[in-house]
C-alpha positions in Angstrom: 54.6 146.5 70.6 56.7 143.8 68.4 55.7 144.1 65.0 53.7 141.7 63.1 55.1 139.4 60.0 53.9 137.9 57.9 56.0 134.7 59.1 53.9 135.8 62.5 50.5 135.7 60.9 51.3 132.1 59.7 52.2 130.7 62.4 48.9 132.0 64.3 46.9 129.0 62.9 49.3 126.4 62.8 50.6 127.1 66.6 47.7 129.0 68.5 45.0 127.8 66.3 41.5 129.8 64.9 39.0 131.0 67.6 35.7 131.2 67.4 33.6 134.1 69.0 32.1 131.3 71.5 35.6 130.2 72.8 35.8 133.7 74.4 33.3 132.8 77.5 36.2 131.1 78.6 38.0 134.1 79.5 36.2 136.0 82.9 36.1 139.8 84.0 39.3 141.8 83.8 40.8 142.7 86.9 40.9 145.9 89.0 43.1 149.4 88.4 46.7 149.7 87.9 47.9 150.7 91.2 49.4 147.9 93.7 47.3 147.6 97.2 43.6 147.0 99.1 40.9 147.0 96.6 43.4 145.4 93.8 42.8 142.5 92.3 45.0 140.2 90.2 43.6 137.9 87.1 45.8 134.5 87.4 45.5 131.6 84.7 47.1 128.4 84.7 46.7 125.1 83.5 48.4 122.7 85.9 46.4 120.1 88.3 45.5 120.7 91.6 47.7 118.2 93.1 50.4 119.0 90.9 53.9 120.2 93.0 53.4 123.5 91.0 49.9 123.8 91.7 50.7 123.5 95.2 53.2 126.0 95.6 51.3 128.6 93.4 48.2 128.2 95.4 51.4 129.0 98.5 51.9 131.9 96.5 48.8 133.4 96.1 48.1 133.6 100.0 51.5 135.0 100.6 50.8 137.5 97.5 47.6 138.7 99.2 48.9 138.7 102.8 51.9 140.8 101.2 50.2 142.8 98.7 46.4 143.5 100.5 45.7 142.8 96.6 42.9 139.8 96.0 43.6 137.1 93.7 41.1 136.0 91.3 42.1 132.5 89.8 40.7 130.7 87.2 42.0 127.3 86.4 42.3 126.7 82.9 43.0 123.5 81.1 46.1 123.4 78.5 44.0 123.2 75.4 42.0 126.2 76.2 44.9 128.6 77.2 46.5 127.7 73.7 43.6 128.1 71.5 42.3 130.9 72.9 45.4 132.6 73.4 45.6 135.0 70.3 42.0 136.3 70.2 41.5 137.0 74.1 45.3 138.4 74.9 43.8 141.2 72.3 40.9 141.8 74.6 39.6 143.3 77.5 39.4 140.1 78.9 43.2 139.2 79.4 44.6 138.3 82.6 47.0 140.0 84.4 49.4 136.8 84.6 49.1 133.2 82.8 51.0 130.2 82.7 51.8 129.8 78.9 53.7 126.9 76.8 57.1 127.6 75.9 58.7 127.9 72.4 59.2 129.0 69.3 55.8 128.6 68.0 53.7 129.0 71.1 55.3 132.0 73.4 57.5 132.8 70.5 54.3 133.9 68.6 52.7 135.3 71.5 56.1 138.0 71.7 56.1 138.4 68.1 53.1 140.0 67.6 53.0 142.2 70.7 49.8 140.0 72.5 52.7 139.4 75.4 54.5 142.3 77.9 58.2 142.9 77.2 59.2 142.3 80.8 63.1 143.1 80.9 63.0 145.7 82.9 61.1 143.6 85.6 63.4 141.1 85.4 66.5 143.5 86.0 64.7 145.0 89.2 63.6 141.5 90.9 67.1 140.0 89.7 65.6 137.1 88.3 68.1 136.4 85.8 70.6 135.8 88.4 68.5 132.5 89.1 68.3 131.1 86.1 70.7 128.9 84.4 71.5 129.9 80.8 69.8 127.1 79.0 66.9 128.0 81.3 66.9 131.6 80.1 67.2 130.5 76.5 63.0 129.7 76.9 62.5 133.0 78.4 63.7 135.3 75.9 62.9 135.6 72.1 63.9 137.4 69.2 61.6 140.2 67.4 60.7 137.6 65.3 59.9 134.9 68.3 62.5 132.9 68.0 63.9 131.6 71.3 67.1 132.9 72.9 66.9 136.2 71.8 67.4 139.3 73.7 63.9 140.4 74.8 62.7 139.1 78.2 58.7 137.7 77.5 58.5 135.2 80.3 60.1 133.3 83.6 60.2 129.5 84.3 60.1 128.7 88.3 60.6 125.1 86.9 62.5 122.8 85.0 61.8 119.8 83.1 64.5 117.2 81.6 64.0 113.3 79.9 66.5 110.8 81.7 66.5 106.8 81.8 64.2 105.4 84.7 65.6 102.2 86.0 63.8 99.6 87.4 66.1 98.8 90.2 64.4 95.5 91.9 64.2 94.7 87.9 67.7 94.9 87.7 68.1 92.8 91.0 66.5 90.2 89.9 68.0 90.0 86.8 71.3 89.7 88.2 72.4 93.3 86.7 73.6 96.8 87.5 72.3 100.4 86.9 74.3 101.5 84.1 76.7 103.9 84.2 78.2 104.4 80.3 76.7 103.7 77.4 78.4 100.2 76.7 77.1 99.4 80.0 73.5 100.5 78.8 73.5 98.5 75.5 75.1 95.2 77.8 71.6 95.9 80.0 69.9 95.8 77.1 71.1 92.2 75.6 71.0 90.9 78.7 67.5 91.7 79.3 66.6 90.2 75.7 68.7 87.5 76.5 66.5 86.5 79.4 62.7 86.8 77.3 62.3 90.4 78.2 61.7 93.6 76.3 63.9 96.3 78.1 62.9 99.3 77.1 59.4 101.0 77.5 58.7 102.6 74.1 55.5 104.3 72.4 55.9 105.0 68.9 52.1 106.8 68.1 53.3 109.8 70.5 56.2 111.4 72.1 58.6 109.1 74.1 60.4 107.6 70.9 61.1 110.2 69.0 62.5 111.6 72.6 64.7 108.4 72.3 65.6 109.1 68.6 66.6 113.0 69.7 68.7 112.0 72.6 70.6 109.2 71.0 71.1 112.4 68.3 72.4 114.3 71.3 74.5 111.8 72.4 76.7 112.6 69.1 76.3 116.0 69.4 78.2 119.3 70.5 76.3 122.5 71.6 76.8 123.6 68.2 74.3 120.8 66.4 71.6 122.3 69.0 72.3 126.1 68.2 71.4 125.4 64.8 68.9 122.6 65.0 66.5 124.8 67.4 67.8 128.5 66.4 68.8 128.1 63.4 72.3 129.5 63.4 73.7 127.3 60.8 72.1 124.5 58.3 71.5 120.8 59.8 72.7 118.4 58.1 70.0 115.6 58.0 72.8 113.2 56.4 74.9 113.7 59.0 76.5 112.0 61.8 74.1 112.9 65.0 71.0 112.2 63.0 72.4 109.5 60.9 73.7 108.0 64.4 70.3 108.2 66.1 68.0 106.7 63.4 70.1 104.2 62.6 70.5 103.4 66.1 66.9 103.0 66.9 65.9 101.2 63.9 68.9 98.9 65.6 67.0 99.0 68.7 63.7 97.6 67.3 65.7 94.9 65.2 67.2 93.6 68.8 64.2 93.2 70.5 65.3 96.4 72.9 61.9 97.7 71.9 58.9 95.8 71.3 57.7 95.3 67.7 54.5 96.7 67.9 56.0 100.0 69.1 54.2 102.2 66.2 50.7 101.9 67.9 51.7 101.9 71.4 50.7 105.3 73.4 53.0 107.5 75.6 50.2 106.5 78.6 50.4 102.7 77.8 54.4 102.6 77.4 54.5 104.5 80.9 52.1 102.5 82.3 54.4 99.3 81.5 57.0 100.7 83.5 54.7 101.3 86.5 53.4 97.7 86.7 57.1 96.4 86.4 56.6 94.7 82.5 59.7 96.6 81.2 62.6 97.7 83.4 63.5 101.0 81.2 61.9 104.2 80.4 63.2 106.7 78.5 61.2 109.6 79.2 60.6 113.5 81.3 60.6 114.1 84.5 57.0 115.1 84.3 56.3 111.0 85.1 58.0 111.6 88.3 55.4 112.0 90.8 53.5 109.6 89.5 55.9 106.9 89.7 56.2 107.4 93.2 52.6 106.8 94.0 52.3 104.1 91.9 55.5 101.8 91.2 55.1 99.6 93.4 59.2 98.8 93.5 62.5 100.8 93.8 63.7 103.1 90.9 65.6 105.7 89.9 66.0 108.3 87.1 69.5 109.1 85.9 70.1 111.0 82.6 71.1 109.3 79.7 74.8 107.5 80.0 77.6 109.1 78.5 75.8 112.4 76.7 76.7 115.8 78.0 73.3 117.2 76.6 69.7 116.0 77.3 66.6 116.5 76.1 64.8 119.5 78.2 63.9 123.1 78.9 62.5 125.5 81.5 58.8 124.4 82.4 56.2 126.7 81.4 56.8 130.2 81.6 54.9 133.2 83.5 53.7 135.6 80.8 52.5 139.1 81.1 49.8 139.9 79.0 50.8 143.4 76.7 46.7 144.1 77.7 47.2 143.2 81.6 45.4 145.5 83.7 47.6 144.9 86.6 51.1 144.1 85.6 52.9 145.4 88.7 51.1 143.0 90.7 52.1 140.3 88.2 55.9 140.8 88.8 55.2 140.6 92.1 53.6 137.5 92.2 56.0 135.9 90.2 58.7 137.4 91.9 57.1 135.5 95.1 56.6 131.8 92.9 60.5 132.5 92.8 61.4 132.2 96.8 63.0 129.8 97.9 60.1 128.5 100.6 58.0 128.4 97.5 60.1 126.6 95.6 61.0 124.4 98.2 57.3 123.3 97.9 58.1 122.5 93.9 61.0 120.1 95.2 59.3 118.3 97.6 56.1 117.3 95.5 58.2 116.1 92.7 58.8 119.0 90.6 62.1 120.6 89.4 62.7 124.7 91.1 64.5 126.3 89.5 66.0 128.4 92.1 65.5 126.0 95.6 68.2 126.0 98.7 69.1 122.5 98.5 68.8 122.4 102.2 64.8 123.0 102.0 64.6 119.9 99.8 63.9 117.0 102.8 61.9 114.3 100.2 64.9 111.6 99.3 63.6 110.9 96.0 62.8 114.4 95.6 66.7 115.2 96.9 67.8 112.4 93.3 65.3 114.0 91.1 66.8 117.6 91.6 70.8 116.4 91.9 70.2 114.9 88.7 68.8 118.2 86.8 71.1 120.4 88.7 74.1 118.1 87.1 72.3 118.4 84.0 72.4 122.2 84.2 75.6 122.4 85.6 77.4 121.0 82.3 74.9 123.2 79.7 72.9 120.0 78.5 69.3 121.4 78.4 68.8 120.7 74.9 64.9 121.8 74.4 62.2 119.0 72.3 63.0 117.3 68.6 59.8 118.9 67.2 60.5 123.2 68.5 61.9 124.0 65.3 58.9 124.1 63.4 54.8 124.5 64.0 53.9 120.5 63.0 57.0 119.0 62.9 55.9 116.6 65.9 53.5 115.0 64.1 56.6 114.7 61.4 58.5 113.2 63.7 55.7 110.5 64.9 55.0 110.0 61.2 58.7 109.5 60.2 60.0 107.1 62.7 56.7 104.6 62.4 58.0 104.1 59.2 61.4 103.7 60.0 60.6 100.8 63.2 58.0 99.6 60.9 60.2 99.0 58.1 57.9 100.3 55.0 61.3 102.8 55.0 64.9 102.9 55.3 66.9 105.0 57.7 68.2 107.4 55.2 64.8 107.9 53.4 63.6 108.8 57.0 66.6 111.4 57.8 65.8 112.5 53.8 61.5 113.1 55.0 62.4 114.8 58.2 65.3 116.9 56.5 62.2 118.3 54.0 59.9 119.1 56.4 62.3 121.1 58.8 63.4 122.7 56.1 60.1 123.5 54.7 59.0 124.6 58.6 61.7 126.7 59.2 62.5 128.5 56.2 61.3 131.7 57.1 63.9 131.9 60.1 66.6 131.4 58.0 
């Protein structure tokens, strides 16, 4: 078991949060014996929708797993909020699961590793050959440090997805307007004056959650060398919040706001209502995950298409979730080999053509034609080693920093290089005992 410190036991209520006693009827039974085979059952959590593409191709899994196995899967769909809370308190119970989906990260499965409540699963992953499907910014999720910090040496989890942020286009938009998709970044900002130029507001933008400060982090990127990302999410070396990539971005998207690329209002404007804007055609550019995907092809009632950002080698994104293997499991044999099934390509195949990202599909199995774009453009995302993880990993809170921040920044109660100087203190102050 990973020992316990006393950075661990902080981080416990900022990242998992405190349980009460009653939050424990959430968890069920435990499962059966140790030994794979008839009269076996495994104890699956996970969090993801039913119509989800990784929802369907787990619920794949499982009847392949108990057609393989003889082994009866008991599943219990949990919602995010529960798995998280609940985490600490029932992974140190009788009650654990065999196998659960779990967030990925420094302060979430990062935690989880550090104070033992997780399986160390490297062996498993050298007898299934796991690593061998998954990229090296994909692994970087995976694998954490005796002190949880991602990209260490110690195997705690696998992804059987990815996730990235890219530019959705609006390409009837662009039709209309008498422009084209974009293909550098001097392109991109001529899109975006032309656009203002005609009465419209290019860019779909929410300021009181997540999408802008994904905009601040990849226009950070954009100026950025592996390096910058080594030590902004592991903490190699000392950012420099003065410095060119974050001097670049804020100053940039401050810019943005002053041109009319994003509206004015964009400080009380919510991730739902910025993406619903793109759906019903009011702004012809998102910024945003791949997680929108699916829906946007249910609902846009036009053609688009997602691209990553123009120009930038590295782009916001990680793994998805990982598989985690309670250190309490009753059954972890049957864990590996269920994820070890979530991992074939049939079953991934089923990811990529519901509008999720494998990790490890034949190309070949992916028929869908948007599905076919979707994964061609992480692939060339992976290919070049741009996964470059979420602004707010570094440090338990620092999203709600990073919200905070950069309202007053498009706001204008504060200049860029106060901003960079607030964000600087907090990281600091939230990662200090890595360093």
């Amino acid at each position: 078991m990973a020992r316990m410190t006393k950075k661990s036991t902080t981080r416990a209520l900022a990242a998992v949060g405190v349980v009460t006693a009653g939050a424990l009827a959430l968890a069920g039974c435990s499962g059966g014996g140790g030994d794979t085979g008839d009269g076996d059952t495994l104890k699956l959590w996970h969090y993801e929708g039913e119509d989800s593409a990784m929802a369907k191709a787990w619920d794949e899994a499982i009847k392949v797993f108990e057609e393989e196995t003889g082994a009866t899967v008991e599943f219990e769909q949990k919602s995010f909020e529960q798995i998280q809370k609940t985490a600490s308190q029932v992974l140190d119970s009788d009650a654990a699961p065999d196998l659960m989906e779990f967030n990925k990260g420094n302060a979430t499965a990062g935690f989880l590793a550090s104070t033992g409540l997780i399986a160390d699963i490297s062996d498993a992953v050298d007898e299934y050959g796991w690593a061998d499907k998954l990229a090296p910014s994909l692994q970087t999720t995976a694998k954490y440090s005796e002190d949880g910090v991602m990209g260490g040496d110690t195997w705690y989890g696998i992804p059987n997805y990815g996730e990235f942020v890219g530019v959705y286009y609006n390409k009837d938009a662009f039709a209309e307007a008498g422009l084209e998709i974009p293909t550098t970044y001097d392109e991109f900002v001529d899109v975006l004056d032309a656009f203002v130029d005609q009465g419209i507001t290019p860019l779909a933008e929410a300021g009181a959650e997540y999408p802008l400060g994904q905009l601040w982090y990849q226009l950070a990127l954009s100026q950025a060398d592996r390096q910058f990302v080594n030590d902004y999410q592991l903490y190699e070396n000392p950012v420099d919040w003065q410095g060119p990539e974050v001097t670049y971005a804020t100053d940039t998207l401050k810019e943005y706001v002053d041109k009319g690329y994003i509206a004015s209002d964009v400080s009380s404007v919510k991730a739902e209502d910025a993406g619903v804007s793109f759906i019903n055609g009011s702004a012809p550019i998102f910024v945003s995950g791949s997680w929108w995907y699916g829906r946007f092809v249910e609902q846009a009632g036009f053609d688009w298409t997602l691209q990553s950002f123009p120009d930038s080698t590295l782009s916001l994104g990680s793994s998805g979730n990982l598989w985690v293997v309670p250190e309490n499991a009753a059954n972890k044999e049957l864990a590996y080999e269920f994820i070890d099934i979530t991992m074939r390509p049939e079953i991934q195949a089923i990811i990529g053509n519901n509008g999720g990202v494998p990790v490890a599909a034949d190309p070949a199995d992916i028929t869908d034609p948007k599905s076919q774009e979707l994964i061609a453009t992480f692939n060339g995302v992976l290919e070049n080693d741009g996964l470059s993880f979420y602004p707010d990993w570094p440090a338990a809170g620092f999203y709600d920093v990073i919200v905070r921040e950069l309202q007053g920044l498009v706001t204008g109660s504060q200049d860029a290089a106060t901003t960079n100087a607030n964000l600087g203190a907090e990281y600091e102050e939230g990662t200090a005992d890595f360093r």
